[in-house]
NUPA-443361 format. One record per residue (C-alpha): x, y, z. Coordinates in steps of 0.2 Angstrom, whole numbers. Example, Ala and Ser with C-alpha at 12.3 -4.5 7.8 and 13.67 -1.06 7.14 Angstrom:
! NUPA-443361
+-------+-------+-------+
:     X :     Y :     Z :
+-------+-------+-------+
:    62 :   -22 :    39 :
:    68 :    -5 :    36 :
+-------+-------+-------+
! end
This chain:
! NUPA-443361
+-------+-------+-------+
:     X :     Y :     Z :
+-------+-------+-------+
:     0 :     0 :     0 :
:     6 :    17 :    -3 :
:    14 :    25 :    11 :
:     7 :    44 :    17 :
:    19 :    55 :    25 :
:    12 :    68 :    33 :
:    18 :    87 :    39 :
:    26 :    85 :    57 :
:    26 :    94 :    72 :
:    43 :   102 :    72 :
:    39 :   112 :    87 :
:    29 :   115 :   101 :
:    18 :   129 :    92 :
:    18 :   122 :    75 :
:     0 :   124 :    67 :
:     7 :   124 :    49 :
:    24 :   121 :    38 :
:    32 :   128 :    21 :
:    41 :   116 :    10 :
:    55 :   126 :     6 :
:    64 :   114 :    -5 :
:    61 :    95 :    -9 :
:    77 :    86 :    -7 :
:    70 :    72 :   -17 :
:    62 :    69 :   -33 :
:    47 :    59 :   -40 :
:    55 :    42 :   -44 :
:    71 :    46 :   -31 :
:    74 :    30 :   -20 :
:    71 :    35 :    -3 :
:    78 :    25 :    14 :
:    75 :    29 :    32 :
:    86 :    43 :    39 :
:    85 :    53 :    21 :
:    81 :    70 :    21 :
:    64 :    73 :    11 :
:    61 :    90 :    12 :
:    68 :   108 :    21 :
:    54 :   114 :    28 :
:    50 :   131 :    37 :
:    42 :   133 :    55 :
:    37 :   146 :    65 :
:    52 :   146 :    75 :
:    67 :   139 :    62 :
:    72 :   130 :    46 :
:    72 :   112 :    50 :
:    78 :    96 :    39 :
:    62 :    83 :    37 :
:    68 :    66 :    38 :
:    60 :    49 :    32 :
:    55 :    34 :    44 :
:    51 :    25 :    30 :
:    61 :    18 :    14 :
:    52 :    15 :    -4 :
:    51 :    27 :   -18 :
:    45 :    43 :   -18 :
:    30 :    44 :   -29 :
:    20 :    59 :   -26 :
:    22 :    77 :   -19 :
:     6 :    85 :   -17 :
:    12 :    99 :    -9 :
:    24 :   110 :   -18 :
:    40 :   121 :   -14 :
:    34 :   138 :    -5 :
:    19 :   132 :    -2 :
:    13 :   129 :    18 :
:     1 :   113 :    24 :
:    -4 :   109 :    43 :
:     1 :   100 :    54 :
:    -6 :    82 :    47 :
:    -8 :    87 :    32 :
:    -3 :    73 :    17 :
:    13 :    81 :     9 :
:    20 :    66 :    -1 :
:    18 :    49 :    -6 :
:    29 :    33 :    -6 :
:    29 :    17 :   -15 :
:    33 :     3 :    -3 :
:    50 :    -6 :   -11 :
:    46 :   -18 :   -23 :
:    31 :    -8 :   -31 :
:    30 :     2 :   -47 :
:    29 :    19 :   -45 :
:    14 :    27 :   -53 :
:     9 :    41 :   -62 :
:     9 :    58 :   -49 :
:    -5 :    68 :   -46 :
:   -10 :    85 :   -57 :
:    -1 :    99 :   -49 :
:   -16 :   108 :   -48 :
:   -21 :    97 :   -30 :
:    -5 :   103 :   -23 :
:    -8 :   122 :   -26 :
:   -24 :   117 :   -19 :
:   -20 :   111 :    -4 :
:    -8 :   125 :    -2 :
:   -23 :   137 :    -5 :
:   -30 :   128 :    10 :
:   -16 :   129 :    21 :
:   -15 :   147 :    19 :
:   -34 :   152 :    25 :
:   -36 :   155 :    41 :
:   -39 :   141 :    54 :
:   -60 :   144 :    54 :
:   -60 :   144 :    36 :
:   -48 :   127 :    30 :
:   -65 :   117 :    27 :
:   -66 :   108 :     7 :
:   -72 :   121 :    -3 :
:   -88 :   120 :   -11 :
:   -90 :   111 :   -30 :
:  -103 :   116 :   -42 :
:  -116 :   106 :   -47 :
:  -111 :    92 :   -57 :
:   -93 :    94 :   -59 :
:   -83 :    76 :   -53 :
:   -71 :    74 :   -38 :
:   -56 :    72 :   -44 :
:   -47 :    53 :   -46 :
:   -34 :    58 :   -29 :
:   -48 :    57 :   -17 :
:   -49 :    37 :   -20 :
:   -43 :    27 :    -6 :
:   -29 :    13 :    -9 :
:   -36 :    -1 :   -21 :
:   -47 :    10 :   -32 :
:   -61 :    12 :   -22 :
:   -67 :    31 :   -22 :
:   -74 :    36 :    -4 :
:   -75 :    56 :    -3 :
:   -88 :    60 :    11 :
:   -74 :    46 :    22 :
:   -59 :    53 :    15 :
:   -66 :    71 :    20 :
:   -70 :    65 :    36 :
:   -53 :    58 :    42 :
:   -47 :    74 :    34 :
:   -55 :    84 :    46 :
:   -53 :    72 :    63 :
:   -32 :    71 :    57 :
:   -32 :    91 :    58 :
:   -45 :    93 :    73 :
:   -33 :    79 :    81 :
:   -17 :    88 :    76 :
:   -21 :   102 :    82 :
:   -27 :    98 :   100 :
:    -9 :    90 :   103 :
:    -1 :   104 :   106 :
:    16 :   100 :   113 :
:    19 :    83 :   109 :
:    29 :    78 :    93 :
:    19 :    69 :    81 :
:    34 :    59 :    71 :
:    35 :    42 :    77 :
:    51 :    34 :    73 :
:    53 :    16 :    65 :
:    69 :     5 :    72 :
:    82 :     3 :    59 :
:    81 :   -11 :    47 :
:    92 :   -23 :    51 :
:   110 :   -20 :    38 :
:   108 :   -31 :    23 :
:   124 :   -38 :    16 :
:   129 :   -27 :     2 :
:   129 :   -11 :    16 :
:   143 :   -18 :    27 :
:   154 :    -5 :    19 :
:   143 :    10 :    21 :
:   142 :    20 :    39 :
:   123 :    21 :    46 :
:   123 :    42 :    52 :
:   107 :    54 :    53 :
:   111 :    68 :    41 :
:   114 :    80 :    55 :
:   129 :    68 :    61 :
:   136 :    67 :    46 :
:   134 :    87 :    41 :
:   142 :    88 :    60 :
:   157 :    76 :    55 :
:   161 :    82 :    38 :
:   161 :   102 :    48 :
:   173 :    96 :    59 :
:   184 :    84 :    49 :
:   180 :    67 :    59 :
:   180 :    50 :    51 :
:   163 :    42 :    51 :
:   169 :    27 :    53 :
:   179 :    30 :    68 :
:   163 :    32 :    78 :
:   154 :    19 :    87 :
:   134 :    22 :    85 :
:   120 :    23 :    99 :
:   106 :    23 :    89 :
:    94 :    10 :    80 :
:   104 :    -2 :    71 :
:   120 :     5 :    79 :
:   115 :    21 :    68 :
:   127 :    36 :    71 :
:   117 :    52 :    78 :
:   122 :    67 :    84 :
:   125 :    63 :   102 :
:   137 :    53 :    95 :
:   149 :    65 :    85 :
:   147 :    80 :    99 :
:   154 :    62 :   111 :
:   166 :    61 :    97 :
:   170 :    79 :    98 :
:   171 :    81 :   114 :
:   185 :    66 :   115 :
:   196 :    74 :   103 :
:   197 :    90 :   113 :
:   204 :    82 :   127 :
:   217 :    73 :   119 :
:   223 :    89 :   109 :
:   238 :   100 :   115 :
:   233 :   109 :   134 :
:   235 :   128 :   125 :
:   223 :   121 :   111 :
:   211 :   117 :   124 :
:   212 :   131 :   133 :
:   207 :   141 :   117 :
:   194 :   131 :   110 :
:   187 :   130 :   130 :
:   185 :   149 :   131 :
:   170 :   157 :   129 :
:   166 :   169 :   112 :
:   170 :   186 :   114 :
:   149 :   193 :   114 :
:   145 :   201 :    98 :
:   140 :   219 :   101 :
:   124 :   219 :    92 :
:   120 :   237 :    81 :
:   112 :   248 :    91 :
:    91 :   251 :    83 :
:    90 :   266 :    73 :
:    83 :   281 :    83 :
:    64 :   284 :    78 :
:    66 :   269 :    64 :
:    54 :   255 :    63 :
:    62 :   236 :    65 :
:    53 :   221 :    57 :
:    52 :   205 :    70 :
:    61 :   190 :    66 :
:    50 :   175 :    65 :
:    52 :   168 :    83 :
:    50 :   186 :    90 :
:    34 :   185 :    82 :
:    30 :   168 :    89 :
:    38 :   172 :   106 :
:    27 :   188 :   108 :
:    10 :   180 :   100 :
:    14 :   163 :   113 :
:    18 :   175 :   128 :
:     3 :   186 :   125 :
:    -9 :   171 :   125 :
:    -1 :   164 :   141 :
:    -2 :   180 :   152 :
:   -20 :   182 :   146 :
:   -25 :   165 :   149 :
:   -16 :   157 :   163 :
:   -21 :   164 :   179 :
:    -1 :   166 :   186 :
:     5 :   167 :   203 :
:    23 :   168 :   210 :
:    33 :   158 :   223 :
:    52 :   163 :   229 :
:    64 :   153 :   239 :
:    83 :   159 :   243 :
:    93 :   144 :   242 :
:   110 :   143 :   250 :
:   123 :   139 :   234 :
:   140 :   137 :   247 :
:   140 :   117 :   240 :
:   133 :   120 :   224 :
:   151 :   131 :   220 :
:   162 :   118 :   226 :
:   154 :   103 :   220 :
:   153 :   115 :   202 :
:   173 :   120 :   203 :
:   176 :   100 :   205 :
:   167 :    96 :   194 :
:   173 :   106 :   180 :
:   190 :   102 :   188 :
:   187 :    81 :   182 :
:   183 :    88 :   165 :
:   176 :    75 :   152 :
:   159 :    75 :   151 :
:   160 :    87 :   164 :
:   167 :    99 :   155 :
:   159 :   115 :   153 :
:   149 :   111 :   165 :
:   137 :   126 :   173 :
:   125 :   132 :   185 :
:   111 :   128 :   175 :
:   114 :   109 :   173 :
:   114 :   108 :   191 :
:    99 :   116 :   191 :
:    88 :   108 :   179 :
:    95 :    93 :   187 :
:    90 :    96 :   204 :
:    72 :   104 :   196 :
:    69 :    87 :   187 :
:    73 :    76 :   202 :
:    60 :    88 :   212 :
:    46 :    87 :   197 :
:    46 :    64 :   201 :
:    44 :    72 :   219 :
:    31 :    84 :   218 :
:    23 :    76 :   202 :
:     9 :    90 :   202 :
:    18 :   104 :   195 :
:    26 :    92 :   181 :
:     8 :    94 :   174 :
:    -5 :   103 :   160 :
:   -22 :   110 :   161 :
:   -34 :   102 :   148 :
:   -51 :   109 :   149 :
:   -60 :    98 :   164 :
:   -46 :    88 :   169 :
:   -28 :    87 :   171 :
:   -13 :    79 :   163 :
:     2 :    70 :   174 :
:    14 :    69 :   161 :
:    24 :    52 :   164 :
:    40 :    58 :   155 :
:    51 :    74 :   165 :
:    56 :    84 :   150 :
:    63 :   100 :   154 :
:    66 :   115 :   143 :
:    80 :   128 :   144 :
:    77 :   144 :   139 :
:    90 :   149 :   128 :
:    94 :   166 :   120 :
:    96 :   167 :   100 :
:   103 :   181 :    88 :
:    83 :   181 :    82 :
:    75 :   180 :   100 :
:    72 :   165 :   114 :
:    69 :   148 :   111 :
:    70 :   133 :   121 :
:    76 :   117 :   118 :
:    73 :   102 :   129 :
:    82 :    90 :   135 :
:    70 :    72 :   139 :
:    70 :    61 :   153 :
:    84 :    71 :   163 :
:    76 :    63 :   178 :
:    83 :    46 :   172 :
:    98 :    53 :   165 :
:   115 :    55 :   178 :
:   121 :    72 :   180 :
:   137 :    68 :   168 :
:   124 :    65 :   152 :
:   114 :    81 :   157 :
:   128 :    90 :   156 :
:   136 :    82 :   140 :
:   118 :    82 :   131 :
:   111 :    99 :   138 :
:   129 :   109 :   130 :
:   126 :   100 :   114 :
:   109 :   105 :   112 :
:   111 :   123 :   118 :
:   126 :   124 :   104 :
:   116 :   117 :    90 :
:   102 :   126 :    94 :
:   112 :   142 :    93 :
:   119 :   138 :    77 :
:   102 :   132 :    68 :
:   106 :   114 :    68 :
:    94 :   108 :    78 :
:    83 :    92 :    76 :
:    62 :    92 :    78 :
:    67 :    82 :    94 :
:    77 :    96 :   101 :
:    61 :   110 :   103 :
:    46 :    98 :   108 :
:    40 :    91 :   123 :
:    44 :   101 :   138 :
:    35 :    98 :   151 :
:    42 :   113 :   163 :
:    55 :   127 :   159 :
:    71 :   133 :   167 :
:    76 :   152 :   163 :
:    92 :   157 :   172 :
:    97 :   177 :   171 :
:   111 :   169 :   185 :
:   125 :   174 :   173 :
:   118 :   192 :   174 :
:   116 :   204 :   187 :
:   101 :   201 :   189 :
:    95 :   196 :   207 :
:    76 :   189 :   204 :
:    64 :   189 :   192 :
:    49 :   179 :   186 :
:    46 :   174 :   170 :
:    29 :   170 :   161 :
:    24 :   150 :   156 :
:    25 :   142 :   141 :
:    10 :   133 :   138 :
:     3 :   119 :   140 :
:    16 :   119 :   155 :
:    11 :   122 :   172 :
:    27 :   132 :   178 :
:    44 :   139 :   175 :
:    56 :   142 :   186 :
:    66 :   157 :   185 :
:    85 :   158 :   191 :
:    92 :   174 :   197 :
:   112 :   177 :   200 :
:   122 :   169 :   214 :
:   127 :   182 :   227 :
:   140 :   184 :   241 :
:   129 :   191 :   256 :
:   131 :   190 :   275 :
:   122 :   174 :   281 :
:   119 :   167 :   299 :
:   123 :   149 :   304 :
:   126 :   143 :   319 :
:   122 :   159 :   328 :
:   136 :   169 :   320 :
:   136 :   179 :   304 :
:   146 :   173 :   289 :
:   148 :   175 :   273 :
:   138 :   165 :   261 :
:   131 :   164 :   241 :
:   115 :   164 :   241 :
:   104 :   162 :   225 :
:    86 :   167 :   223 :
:    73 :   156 :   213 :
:    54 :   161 :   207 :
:    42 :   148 :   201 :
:    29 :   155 :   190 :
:    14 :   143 :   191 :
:    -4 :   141 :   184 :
:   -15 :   141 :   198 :
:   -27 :   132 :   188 :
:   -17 :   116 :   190 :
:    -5 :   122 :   204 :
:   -11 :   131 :   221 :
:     2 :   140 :   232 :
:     6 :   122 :   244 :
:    10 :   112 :   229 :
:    24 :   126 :   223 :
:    29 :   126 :   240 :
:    33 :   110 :   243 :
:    41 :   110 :   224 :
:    53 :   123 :   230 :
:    57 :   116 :   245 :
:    61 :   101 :   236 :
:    71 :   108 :   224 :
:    81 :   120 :   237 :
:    86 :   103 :   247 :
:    93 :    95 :   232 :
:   102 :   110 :   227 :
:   109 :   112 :   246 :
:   114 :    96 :   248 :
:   121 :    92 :   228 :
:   127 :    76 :   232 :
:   111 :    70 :   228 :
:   113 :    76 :   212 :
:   127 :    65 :   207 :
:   116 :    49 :   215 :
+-------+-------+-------+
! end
């Protein structure tokens, strides 16, 4: 039977994407792990890849024009089966017509009297079924978009190698763009994913070793922070166009402060162990290396989400969701505006794969080479201004998350202990929660939580 693929979520607020460029071709042999398409979200460029292999035998949506999330872009022929003639190109600019309406208009249009459906809307074996076909139409949209954070690409295992691909090295495209950008020899690399697939977990690994064994002044450099780009001051009186993620990130945050009643909850947590257990840490190197603040926190903030489960949750209408999986999301500041990558399961991961996986992430995500993976399914959201002078702030929720936690600086103040005053660092946290889901004990309890873990850090490594 043919195979459908369909427009995926590439983000947490994707309702729609534009095919900016087919990287196949009608009659191209496609395997799992090829890039089809470069398609445009509402928050980056971002490469769609295949979960299936056969031959591409249809594009029904075109290059610069947009479909939903769902939405039927392409058509493969299973392996084995002939390839058969594409579909006019008028269904395409069609659909694309569609996909550009707004969301209380995309219905089918009407047809005048007398005039055929066209031979697409048949169903596999010949058998034409309009009024169905319409119908799951509509329930795959209305069901796309009610899932609002979850990523809707399920990926197949790897086939198993056949005998005539012994010689050739299994990589996503990313890995493989990521290798040839760096020099490194594929085949050096030992693959974690399906089928002992390189991925690009595997190459930042891969990277990271190479460091290490380079000369200690070469280290040193590449170590170093960037100098910061001093961006061009905004003409005075002069009109600036947003980028495409300000314009998401101002349209998301608007809806959220309208609609989520908020309310704020700070803690001071004592940071004295934190430092040292940081300074070693960074001190061990290897995975470790680079290691920050923020990786201990969004450490210590997942550990406290298995504890307080409440807060790692979403408000859907009557009745609330307990999401299984602690996902959290960093918010990370870009040359266009903020996004925030995620980093899943941190509750399961140790502190050393945090660290390793959470640098890799924030690099590719500030140099555009992220992954769908990398931008959906956060569940709750750290924002740390610690590297800032910025004491406390409180930051607004990304929904369908329930709270974000925001991180102020770490600062040298007098502290009492033991009936004397000494000095101390002492860091100030804020939760921002939605009271619809969250009440003021539940946040308490979650920062107490999270300001015994971060006290006492050892329990981080654990």
């Amino acid at each position: 039977m043919p195979i459908e693929v369909t427009m995926p979520k590439l983000s947490d607020t994707m309702e729609e994407g534009k095919i900016l460029k087919w990287m196949k071709r009608v009659g191209d042999p496609v395997k799992i792990g090829d890039v089809l398409a470069e398609v445009e979200t509402d928050k980056a460029n971002m490469e769609l890849e295949a979960y299936d292999e056969g031959t591409l035998a249809e594009v029904r949506v075109n290059e610069d024009q947009s479909a939903p999330v769902g939405a039927v872009i392409a058509v493969l022929a299973p392996p084995g089966e002939a390839v058969s003639a594409p579909a006019p190109a008028k269904k395409a600019a069609a659909a694309a017509k569609v996909a550009e309406r707004p969301a209380e208009e995309k219905r089918a249009p009407e047809r005048p009297a007398g005039e055929k459906r066209p031979p697409e809307r048949a169903v596999a074996g010949g058998e034409k079924a309009p009024e169905r076909a319409a119908a799951g139409g509509k329930a795959a949209f209305a069901a796309a978009a009610r899932e609002t954070f979850r990523p809707q690409v399920v990926r197949r295992p790897e086939p198993a190698p056949e005998a005539g691909d012994a010689g050739r090295v299994k990589a996503s495209p990313l890995a493989r763009r990521l290798a040839e950008e760096h020099g490194l020899d594929l085949g050096t690399i030992r693959g974690t994913g399906p089928g002992g697939r390189i991925v690009e977990q595997d190459v930042e690994t891969a990277l990271a070793d190479r460091r290490e064994a380079a000369p200690a002044e070469t280290t040193a450099r590449r170590a170093a922070p960037a100098p910061a780009r001093a961006a061009a001051p905004p003409a005075r009186g002069g009109r600036l166009e947003l980028s495409r993620i300000r314009r998401t990130t101002a349209k998301r945050m608007g809806e959220s402060k309208r609609e989520v009643p908020h309310f704020y909850v700070s803690a001071e947590v004592a940071m004295d162990d934190a430092v040292r257990l940081k300074d070693s840490l960074a001190a061990l190197g290897g995975d470790f290396a680079g290691v920050t603040f923020t990786h201990l926190v969004v450490k210590a903030a997942a550990l406290a989400l298995v504890r307080v489960p409440e807060v790692n949750a979403s408000y859907d209408g009557d009745a609330l969701v307990l999401h299984d999986a602690v996902n959290v999301g960093i918010a990370t500041a870009v040359d266009e505006g903020l996004m925030v990558p995620v980093l899943h399961h941190v509750d399961r991961e140790p502190l050393a794969a945090v660290v390793r996986q959470a640098r890799g992430l924030v690099e590719r995500t500030r140099a555009g080479r992220f992954a769908g993976d990398d931008l959906s399914g956060a569940t709750f959201t750290v924002s740390n201004l610690g590297m800032l002078p910025v004491t406390e702030f409180a930051a607004i929720i990304n929904q369908p998350q329930a709270a974000i936690l925001a991180v102020g600086a770490i600062r040298d103040v007098p502290v009492v202990r033991g009936g004397a005053i000494v000095p101390g660092k002492v860091m100030a946290v804020t939760l921002s929660a939605d009271h619809r889901v969250i009440d003021g004990v539940i946040a308490g309890r979650f920062l107490r939580e999270l300001k015994m873990l971060l006290e006492n850090p050892i329990a981080l490594l654990v």
